[in-house]
mmCIF file of the N, C-alpha and C atoms, coordinates in Angstrom:
data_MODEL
# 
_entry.id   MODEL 
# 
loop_
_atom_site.group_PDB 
_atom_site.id 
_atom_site.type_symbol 
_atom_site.label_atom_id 
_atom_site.label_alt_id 
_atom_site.label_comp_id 
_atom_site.label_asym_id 
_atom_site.label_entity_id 
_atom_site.label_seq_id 
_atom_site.pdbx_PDB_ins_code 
_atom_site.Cartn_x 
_atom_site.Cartn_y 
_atom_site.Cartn_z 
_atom_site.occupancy 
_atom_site.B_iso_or_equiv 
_atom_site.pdbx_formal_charge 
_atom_site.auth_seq_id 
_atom_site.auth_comp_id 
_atom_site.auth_asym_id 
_atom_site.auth_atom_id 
_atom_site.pdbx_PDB_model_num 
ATOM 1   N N  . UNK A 1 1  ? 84.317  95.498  109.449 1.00 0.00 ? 1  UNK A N  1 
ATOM 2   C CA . UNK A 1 1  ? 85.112  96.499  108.765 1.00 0.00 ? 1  UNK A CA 1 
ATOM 3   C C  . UNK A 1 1  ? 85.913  95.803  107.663 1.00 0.00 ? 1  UNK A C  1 
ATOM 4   N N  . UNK A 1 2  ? 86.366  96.362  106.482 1.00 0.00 ? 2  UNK A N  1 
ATOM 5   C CA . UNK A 1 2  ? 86.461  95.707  105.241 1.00 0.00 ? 2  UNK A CA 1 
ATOM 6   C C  . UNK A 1 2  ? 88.241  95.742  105.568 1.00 0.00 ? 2  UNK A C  1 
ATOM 7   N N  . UNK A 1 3  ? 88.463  94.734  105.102 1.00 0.00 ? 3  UNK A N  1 
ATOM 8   C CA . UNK A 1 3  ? 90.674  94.948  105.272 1.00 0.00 ? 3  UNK A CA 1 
ATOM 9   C C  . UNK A 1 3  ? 90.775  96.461  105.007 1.00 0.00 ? 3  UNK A C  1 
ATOM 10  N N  . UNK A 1 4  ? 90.862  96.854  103.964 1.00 0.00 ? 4  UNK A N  1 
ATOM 11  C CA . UNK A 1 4  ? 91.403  98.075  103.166 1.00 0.00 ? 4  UNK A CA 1 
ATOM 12  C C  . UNK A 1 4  ? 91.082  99.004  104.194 1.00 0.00 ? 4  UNK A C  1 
ATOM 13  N N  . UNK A 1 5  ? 89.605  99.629  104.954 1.00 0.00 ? 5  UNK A N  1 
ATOM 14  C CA . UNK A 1 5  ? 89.419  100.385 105.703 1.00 0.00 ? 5  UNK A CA 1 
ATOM 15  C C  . UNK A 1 5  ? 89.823  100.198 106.955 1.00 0.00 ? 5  UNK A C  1 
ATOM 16  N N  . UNK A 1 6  ? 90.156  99.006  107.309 1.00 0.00 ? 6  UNK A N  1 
ATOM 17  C CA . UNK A 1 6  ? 90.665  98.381  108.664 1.00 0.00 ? 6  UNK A CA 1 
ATOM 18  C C  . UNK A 1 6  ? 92.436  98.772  108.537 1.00 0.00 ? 6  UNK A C  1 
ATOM 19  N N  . UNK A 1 7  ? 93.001  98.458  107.426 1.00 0.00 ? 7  UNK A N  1 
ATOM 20  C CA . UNK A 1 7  ? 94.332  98.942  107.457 1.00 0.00 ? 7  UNK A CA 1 
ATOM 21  C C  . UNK A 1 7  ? 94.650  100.332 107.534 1.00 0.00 ? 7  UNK A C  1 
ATOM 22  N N  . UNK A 1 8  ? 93.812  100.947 106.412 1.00 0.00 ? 8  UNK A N  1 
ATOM 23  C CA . UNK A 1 8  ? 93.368  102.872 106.423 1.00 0.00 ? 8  UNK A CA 1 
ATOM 24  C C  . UNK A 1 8  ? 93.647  103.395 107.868 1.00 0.00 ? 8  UNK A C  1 
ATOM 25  N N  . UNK A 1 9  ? 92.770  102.652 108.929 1.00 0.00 ? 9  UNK A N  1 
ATOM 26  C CA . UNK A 1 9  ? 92.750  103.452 109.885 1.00 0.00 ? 9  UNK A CA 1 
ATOM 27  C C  . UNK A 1 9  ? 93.790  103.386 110.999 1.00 0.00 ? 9  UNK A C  1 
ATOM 28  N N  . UNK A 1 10 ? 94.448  101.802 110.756 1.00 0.00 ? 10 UNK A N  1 
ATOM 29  C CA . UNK A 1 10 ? 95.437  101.807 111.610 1.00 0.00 ? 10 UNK A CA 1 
ATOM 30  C C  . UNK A 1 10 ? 96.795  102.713 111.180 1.00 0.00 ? 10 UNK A C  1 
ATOM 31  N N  . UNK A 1 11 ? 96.725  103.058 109.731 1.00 0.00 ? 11 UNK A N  1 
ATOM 32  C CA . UNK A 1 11 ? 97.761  103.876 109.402 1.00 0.00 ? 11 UNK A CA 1 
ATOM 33  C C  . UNK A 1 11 ? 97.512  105.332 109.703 1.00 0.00 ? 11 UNK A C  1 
ATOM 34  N N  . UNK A 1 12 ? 96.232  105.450 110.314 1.00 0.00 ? 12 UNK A N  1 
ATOM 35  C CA . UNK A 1 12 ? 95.911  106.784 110.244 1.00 0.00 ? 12 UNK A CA 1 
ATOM 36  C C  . UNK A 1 12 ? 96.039  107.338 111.597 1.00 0.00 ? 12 UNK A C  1 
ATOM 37  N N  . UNK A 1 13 ? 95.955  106.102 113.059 1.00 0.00 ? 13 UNK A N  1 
ATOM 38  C CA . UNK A 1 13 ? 96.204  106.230 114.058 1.00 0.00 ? 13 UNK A CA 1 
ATOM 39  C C  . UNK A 1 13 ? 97.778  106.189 114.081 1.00 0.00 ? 13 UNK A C  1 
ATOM 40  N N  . UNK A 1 14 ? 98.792  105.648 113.503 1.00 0.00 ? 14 UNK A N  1 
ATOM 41  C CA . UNK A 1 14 ? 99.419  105.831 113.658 1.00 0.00 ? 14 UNK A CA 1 
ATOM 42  C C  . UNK A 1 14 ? 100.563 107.072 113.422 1.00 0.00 ? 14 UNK A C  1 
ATOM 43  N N  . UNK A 1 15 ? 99.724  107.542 111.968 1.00 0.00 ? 15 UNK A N  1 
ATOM 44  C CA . UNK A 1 15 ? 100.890 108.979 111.891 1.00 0.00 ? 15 UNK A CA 1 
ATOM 45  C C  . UNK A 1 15 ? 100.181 110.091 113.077 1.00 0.00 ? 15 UNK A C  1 
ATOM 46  N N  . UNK A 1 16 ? 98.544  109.672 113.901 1.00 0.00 ? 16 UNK A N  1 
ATOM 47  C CA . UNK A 1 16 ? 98.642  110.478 114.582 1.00 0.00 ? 16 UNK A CA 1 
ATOM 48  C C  . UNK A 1 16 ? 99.184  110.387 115.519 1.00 0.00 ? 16 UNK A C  1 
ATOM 49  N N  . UNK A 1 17 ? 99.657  109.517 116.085 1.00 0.00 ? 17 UNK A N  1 
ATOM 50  C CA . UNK A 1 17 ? 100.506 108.469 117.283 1.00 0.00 ? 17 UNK A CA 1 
ATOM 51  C C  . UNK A 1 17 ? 101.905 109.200 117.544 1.00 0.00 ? 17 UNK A C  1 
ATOM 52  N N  . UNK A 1 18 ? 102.327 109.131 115.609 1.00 0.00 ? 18 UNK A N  1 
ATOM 53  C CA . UNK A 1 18 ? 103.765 109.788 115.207 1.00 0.00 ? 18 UNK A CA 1 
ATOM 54  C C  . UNK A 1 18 ? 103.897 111.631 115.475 1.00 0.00 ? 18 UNK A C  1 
ATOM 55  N N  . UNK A 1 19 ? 102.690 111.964 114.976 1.00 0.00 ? 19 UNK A N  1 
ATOM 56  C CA . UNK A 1 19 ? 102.442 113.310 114.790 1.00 0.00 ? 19 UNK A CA 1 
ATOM 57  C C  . UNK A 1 19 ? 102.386 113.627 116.368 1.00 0.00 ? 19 UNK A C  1 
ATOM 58  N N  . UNK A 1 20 ? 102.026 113.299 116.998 1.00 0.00 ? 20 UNK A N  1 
ATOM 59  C CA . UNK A 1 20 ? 101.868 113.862 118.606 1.00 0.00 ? 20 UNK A CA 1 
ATOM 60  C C  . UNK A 1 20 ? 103.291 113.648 119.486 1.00 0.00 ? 20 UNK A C  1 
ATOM 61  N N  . UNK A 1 21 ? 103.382 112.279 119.509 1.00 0.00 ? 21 UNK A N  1 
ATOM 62  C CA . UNK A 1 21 ? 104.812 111.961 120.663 1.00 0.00 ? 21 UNK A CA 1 
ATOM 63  C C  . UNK A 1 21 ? 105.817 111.752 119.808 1.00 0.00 ? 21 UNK A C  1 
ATOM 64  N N  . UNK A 1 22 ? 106.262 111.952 118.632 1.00 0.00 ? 22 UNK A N  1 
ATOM 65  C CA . UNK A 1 22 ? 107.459 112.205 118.254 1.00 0.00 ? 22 UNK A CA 1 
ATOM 66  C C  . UNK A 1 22 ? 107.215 112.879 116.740 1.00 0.00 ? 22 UNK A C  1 
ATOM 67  N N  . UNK A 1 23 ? 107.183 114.348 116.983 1.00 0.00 ? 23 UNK A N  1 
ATOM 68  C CA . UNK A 1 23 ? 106.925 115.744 116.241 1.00 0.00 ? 23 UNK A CA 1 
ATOM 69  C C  . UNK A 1 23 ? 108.255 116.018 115.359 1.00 0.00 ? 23 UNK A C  1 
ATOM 70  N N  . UNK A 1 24 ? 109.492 115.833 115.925 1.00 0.00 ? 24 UNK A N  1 
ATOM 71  C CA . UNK A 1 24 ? 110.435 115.455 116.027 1.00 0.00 ? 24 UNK A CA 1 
ATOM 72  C C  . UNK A 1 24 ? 110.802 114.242 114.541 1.00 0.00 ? 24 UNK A C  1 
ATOM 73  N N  . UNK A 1 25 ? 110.244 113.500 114.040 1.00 0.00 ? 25 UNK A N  1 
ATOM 74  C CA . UNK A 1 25 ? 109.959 111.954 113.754 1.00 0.00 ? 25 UNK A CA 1 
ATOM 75  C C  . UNK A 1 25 ? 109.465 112.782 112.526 1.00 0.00 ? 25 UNK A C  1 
ATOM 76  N N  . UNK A 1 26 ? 107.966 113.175 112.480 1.00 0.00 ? 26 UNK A N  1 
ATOM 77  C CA . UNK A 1 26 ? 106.833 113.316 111.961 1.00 0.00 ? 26 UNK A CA 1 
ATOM 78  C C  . UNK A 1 26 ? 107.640 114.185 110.587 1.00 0.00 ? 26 UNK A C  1 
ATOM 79  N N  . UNK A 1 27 ? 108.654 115.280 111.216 1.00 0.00 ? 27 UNK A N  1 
ATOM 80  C CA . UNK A 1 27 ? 108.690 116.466 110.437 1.00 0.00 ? 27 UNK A CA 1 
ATOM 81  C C  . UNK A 1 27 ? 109.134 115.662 109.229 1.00 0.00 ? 27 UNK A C  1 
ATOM 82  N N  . UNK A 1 28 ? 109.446 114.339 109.292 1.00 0.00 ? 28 UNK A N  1 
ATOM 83  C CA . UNK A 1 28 ? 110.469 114.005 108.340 1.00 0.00 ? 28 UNK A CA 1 
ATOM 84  C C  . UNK A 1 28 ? 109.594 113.222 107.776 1.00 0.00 ? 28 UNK A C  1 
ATOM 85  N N  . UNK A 1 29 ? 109.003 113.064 107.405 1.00 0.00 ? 29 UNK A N  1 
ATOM 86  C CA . UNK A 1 29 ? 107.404 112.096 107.071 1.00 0.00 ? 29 UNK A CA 1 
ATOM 87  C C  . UNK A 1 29 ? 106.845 113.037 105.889 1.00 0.00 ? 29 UNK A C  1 
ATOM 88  N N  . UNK A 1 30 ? 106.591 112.510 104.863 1.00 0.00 ? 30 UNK A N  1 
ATOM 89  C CA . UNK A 1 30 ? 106.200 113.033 103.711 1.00 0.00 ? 30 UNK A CA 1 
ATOM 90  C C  . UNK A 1 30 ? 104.420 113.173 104.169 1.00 0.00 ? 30 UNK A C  1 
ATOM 91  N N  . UNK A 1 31 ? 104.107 113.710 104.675 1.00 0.00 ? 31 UNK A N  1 
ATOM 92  C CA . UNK A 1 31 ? 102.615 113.537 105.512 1.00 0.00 ? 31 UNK A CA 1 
ATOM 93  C C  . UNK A 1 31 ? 102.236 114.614 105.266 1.00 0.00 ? 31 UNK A C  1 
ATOM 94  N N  . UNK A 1 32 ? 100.524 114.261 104.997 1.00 0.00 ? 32 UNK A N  1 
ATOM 95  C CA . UNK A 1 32 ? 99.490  115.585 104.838 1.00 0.00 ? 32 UNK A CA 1 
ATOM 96  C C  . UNK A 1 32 ? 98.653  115.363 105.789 1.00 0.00 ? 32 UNK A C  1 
ATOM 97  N N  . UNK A 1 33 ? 97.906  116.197 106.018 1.00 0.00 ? 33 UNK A N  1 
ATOM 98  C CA . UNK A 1 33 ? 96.774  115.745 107.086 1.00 0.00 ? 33 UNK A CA 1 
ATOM 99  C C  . UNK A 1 33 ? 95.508  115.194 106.358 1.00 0.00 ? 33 UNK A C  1 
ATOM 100 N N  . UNK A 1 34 ? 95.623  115.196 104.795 1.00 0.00 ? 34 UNK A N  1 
ATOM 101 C CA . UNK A 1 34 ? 94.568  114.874 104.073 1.00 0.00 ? 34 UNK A CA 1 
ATOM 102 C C  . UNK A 1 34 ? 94.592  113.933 103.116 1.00 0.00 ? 34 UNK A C  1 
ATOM 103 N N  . UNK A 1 35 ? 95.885  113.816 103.846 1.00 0.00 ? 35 UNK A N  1 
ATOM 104 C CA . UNK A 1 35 ? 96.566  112.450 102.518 1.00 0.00 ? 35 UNK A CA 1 
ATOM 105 C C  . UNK A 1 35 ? 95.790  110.919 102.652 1.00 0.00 ? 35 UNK A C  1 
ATOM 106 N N  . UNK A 1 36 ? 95.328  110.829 103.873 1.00 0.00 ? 36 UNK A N  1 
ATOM 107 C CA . UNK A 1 36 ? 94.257  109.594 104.037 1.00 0.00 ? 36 UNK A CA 1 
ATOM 108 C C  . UNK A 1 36 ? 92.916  109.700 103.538 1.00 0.00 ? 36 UNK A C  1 
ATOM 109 N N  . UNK A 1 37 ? 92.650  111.144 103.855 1.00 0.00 ? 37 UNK A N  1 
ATOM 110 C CA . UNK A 1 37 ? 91.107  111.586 103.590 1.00 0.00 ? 37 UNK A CA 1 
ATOM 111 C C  . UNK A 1 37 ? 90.923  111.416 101.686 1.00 0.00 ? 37 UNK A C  1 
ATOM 112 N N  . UNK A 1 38 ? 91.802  111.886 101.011 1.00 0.00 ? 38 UNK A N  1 
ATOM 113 C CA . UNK A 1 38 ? 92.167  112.039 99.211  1.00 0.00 ? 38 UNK A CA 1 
ATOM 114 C C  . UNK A 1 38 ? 92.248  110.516 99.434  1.00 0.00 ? 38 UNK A C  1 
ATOM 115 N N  . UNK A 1 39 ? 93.137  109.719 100.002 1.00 0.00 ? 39 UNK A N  1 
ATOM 116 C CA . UNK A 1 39 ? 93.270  108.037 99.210  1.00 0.00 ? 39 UNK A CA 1 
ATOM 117 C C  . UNK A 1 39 ? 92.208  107.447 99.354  1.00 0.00 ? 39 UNK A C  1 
ATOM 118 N N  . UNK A 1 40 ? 90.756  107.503 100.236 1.00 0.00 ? 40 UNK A N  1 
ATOM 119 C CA . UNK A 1 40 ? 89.842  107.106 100.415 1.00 0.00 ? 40 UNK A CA 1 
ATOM 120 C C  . UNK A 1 40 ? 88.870  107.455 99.456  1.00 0.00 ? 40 UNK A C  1 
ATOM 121 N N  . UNK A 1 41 ? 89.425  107.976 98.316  1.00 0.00 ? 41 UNK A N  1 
ATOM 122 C CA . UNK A 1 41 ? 88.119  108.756 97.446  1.00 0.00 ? 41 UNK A CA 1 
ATOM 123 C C  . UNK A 1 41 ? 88.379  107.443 96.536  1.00 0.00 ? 41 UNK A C  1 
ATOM 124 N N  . UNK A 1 42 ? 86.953  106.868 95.930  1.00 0.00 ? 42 UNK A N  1 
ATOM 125 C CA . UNK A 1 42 ? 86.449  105.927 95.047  1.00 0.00 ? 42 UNK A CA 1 
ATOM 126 C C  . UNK A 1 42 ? 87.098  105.882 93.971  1.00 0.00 ? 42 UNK A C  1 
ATOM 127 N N  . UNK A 1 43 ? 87.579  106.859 92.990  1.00 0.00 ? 43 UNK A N  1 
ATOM 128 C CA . UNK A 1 43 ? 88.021  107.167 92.242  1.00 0.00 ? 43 UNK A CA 1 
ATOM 129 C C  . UNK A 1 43 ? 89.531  106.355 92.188  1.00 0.00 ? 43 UNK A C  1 
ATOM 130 N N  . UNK A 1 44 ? 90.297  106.706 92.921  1.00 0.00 ? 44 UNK A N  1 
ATOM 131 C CA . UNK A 1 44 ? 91.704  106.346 93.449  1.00 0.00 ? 44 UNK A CA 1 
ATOM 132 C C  . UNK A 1 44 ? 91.780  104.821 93.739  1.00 0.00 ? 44 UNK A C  1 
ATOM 133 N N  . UNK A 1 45 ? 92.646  103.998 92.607  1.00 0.00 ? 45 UNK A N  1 
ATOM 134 C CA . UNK A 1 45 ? 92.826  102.496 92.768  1.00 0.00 ? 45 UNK A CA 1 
ATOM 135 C C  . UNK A 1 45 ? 94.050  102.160 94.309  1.00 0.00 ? 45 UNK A C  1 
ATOM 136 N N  . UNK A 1 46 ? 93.275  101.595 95.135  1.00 0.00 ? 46 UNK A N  1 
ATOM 137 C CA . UNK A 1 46 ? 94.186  101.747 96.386  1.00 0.00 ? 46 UNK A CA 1 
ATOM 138 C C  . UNK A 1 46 ? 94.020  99.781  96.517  1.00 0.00 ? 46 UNK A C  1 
ATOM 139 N N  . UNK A 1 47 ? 94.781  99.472  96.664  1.00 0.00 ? 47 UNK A N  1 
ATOM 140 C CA . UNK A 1 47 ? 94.764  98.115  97.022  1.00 0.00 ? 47 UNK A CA 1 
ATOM 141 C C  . UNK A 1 47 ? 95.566  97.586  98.394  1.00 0.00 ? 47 UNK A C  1 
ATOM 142 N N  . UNK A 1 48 ? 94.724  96.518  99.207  1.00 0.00 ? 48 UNK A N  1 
ATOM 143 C CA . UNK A 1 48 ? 94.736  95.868  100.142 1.00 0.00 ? 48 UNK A CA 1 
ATOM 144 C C  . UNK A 1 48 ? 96.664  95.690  100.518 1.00 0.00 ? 48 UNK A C  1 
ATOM 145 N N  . UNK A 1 49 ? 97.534  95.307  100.007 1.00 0.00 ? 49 UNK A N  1 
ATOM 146 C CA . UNK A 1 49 ? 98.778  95.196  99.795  1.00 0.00 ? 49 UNK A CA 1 
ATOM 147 C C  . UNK A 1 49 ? 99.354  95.719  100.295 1.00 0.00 ? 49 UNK A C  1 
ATOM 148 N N  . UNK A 1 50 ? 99.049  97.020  99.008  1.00 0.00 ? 50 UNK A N  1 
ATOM 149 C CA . UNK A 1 50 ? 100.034 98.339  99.075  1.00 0.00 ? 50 UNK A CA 1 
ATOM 150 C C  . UNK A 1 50 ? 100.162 99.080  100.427 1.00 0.00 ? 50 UNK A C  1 
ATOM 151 N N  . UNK A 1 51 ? 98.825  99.146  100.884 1.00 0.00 ? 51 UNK A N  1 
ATOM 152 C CA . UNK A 1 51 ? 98.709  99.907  102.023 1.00 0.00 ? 51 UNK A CA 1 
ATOM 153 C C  . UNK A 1 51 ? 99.736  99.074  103.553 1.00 0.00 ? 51 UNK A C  1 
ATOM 154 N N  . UNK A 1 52 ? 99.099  97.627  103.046 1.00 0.00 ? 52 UNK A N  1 
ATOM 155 C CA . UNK A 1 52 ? 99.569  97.279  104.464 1.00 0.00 ? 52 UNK A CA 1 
ATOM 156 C C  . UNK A 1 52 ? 101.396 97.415  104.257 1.00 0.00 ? 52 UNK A C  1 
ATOM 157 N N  . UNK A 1 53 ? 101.698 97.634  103.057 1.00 0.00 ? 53 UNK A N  1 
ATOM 158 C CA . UNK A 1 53 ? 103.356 97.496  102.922 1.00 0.00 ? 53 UNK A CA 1 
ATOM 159 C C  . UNK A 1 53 ? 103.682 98.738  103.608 1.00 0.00 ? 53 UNK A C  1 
ATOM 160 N N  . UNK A 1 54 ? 102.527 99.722  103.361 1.00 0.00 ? 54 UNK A N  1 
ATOM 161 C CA . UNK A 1 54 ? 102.848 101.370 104.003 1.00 0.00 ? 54 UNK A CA 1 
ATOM 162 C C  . UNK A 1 54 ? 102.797 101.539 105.069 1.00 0.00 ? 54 UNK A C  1 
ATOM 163 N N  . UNK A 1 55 ? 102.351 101.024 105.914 1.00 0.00 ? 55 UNK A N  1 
ATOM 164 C CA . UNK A 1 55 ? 101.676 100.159 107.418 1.00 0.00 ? 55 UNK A CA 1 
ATOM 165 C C  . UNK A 1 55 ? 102.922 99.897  107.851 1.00 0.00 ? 55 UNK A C  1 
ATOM 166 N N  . UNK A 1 56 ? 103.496 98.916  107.202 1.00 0.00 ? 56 UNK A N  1 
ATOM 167 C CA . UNK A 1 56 ? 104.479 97.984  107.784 1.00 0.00 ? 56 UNK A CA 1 
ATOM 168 C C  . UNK A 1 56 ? 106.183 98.845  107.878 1.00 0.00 ? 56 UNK A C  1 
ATOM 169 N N  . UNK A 1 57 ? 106.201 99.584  106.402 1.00 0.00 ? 57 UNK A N  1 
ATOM 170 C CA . UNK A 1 57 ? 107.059 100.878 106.849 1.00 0.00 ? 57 UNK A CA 1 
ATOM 171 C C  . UNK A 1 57 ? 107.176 102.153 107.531 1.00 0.00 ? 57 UNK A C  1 
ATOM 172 N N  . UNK A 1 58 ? 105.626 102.408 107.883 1.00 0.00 ? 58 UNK A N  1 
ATOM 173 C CA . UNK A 1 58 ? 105.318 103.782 109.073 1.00 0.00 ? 58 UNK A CA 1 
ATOM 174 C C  . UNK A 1 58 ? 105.896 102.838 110.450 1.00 0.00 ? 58 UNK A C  1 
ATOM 175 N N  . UNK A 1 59 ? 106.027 101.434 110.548 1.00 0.00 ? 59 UNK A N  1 
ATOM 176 C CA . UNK A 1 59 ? 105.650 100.666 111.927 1.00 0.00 ? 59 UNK A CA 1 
ATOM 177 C C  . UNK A 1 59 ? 107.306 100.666 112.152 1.00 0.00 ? 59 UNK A C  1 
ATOM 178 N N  . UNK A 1 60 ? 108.192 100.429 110.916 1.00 0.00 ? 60 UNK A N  1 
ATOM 179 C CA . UNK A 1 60 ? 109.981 99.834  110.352 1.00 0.00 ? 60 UNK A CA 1 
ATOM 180 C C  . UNK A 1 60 ? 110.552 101.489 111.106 1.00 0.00 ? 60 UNK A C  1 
ATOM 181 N N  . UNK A 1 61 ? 110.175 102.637 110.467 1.00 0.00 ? 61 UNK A N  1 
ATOM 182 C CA . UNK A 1 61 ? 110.762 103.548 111.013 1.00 0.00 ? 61 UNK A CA 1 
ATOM 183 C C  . UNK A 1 61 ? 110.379 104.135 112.069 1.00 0.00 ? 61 UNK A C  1 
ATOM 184 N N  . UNK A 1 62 ? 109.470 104.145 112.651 1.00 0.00 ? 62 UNK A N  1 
ATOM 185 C CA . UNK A 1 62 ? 108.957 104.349 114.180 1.00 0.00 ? 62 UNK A CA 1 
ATOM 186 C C  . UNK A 1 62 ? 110.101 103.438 115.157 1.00 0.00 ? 62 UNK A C  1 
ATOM 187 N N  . UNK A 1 63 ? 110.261 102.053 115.055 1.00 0.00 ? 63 UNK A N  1 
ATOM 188 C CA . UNK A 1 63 ? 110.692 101.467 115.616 1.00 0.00 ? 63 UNK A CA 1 
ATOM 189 C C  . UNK A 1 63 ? 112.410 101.641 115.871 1.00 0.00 ? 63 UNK A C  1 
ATOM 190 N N  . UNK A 1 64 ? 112.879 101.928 114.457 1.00 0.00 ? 64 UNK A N  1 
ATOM 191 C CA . UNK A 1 64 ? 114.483 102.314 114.243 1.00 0.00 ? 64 UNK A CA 1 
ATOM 192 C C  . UNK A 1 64 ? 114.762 103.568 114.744 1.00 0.00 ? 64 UNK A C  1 
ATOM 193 N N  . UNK A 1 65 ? 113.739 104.476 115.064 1.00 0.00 ? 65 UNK A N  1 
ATOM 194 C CA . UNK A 1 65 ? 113.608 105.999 115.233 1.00 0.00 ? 65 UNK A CA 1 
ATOM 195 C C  . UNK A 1 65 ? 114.066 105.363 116.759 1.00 0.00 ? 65 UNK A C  1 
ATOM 196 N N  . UNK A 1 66 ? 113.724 105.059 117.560 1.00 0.00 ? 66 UNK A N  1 
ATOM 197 C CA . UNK A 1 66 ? 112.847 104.668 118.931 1.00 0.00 ? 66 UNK A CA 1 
ATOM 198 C C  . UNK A 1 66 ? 114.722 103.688 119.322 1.00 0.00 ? 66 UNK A C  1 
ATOM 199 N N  . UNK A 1 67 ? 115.056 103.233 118.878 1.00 0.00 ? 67 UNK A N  1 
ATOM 200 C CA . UNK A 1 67 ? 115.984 102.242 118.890 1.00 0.00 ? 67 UNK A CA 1 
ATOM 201 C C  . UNK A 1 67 ? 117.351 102.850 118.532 1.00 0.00 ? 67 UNK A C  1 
ATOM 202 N N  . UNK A 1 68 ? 117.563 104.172 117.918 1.00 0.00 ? 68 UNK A N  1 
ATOM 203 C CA . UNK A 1 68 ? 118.201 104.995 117.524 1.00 0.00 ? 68 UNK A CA 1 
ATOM 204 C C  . UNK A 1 68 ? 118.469 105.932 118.994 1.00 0.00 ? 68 UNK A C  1 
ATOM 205 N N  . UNK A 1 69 ? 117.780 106.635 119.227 1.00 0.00 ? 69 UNK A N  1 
ATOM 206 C CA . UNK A 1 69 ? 117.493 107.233 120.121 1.00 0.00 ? 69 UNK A CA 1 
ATOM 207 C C  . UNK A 1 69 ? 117.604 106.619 121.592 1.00 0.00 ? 69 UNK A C  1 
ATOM 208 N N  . UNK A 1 70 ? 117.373 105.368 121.520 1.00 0.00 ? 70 UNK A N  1 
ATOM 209 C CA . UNK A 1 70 ? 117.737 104.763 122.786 1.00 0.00 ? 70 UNK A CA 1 
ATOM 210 C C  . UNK A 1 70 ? 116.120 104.568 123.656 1.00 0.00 ? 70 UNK A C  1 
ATOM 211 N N  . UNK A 1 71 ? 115.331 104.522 123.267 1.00 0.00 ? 71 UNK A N  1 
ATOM 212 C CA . UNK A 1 71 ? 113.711 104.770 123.810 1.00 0.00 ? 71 UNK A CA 1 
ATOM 213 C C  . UNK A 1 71 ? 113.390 103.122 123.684 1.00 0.00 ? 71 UNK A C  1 
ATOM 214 N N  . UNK A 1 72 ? 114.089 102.213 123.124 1.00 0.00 ? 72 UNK A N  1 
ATOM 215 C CA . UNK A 1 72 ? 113.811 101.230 123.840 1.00 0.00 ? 72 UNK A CA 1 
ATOM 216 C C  . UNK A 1 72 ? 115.209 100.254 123.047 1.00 0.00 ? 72 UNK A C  1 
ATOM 217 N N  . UNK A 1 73 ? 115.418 99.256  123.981 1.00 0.00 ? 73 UNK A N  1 
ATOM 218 C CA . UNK A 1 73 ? 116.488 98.319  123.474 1.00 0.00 ? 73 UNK A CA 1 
ATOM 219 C C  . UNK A 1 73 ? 116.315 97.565  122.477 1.00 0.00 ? 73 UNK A C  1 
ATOM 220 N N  . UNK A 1 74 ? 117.389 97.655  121.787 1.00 0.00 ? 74 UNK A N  1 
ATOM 221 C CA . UNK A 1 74 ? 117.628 96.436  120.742 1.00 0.00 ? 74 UNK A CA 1 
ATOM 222 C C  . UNK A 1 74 ? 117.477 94.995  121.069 1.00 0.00 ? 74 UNK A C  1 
ATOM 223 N N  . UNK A 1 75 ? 116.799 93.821  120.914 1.00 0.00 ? 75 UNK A N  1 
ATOM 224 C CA . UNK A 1 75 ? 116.662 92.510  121.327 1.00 0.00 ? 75 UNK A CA 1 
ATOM 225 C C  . UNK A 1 75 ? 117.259 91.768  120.492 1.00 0.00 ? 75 UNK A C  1 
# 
């Protein structure tokens, strides 16, 4: 699997991750359900980087959400 599509999908499991057990979370998420399906079109310059930076901030506020809330401790 190529990086770019390998990162794609982990971002894609994850807003569904977000979208299911914290709905709550999600509403506040600038999210389409097609917003992965449109960035995957050929056309659209998407680079290896960018994505994982988007990755790495779906992963930043999941975690502060979660830590906020008390769903798991601060270390």
């Amino acid at each position: 699997m190529k990086p770019l599509t390998k990162t794609l999908s982990k971002i894609s499991h994850l807003i569904r991750y977000i979208e299911t057990d914290y709905p709550e979370l999600y509403q506040h998420l600038d999210e389409n359900p097609v917003t992965l399906t449109n960035t995957m079109s050929p056309k659209l310059d998407l680079d290896i980087e960018s994505m994982q930076n988007y990755l790495d901030t779906l992963k930043s506020i999941l975690h502060n959400y979660k830590l906020e809330k008390g769903i798991i401790a601060s270390s």
